[in-house]
C-alpha positions in Angstrom: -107.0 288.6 29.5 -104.7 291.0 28.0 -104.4 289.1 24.4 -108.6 289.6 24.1 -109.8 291.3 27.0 -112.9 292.2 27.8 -115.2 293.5 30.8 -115.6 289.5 31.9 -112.4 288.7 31.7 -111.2 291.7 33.4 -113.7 290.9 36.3 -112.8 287.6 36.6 -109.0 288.6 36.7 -109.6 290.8 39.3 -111.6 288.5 41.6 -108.7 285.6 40.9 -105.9 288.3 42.0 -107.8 289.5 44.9 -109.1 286.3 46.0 -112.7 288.0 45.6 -112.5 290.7 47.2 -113.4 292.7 44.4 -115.0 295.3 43.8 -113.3 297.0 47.1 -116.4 299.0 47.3 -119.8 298.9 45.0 -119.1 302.5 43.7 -115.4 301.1 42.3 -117.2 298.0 41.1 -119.0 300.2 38.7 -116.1 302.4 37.9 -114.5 299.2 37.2 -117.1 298.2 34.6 -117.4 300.8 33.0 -113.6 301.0 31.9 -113.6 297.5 30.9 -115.6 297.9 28.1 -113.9 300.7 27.5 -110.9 301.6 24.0 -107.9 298.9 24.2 -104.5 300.3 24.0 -101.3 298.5 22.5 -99.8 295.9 25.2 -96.6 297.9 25.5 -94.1 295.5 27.0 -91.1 297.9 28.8 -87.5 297.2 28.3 -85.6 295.8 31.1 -83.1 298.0 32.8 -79.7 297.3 32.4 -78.1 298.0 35.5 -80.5 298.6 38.8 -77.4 300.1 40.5 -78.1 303.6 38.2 -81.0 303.9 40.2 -79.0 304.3 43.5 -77.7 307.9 43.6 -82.0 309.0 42.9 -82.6 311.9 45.4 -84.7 310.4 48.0 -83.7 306.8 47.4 -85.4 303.9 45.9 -88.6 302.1 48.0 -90.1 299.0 46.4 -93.4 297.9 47.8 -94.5 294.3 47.8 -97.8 293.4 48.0 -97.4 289.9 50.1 -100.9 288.2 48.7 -100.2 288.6 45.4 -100.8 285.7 43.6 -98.2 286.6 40.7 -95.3 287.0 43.0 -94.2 285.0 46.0 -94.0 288.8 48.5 -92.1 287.1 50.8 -89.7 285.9 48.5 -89.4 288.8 46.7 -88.6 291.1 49.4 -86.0 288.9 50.2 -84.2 288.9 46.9 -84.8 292.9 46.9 -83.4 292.8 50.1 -80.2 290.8 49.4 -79.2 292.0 45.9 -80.2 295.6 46.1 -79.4 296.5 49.8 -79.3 300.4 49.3 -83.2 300.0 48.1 -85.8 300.4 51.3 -88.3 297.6 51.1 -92.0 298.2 52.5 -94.2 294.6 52.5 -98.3 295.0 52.6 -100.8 292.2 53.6 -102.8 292.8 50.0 -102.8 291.6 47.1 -101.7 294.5 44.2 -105.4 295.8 43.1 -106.6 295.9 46.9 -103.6 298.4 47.8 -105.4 301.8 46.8 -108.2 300.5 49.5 -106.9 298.6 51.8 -103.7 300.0 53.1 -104.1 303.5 54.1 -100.9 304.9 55.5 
């Protein structure tokens, strides 16, 4: 998808990751298609950190959020190792997958 993408790939990403629940609403859905035909931009690939532990003395603290039904990520899994490695970091886990969390979970 991101090598050649285009709007049917896009949809059909969307629909695998949310295990079609996509569009969230019919308004999105059309939103949705009419950016994925839109201009591509360069696949930008960001460096890894270095050391995680720099993040630590951020005002406010560090929250990662972990959407459980992804279908990249084992949630679970990841909160754990979040959890265990990083234990200054607050962890928050939701029942979505990633592209259902702007719809879904409302706080």
């Amino acid at each position: 998808m991101l090598a050649v993408p285009s709007a049917a790939r896009i949809r059909g990403y969307r629909s695998w990751e949310t295990r079609g629940n996509w569009p969230p609403t019919p308004e999105f859905g059309v939103l949705a298609e009419a950016g994925a035909d839109g201009p591509r931009s360069r696949l930008a690939v960001p460096r890894r950190p270095d050391d995680l532990g720099a993040l630590r003395d951020l005002p406010g603290g560090v929250t990662v959020v972990v959407a459980l039904h992804s279908r990249y990520h084992d949630g679970a899994a990841l909160a754990r190792t979040v959890e265990q490695r990083y234990p200054w970091m607050r962890v928050e886990t939701l029942p979505v997958s990633h592209h259902e969390l702007p719809f879904v979970y409302r706080p």
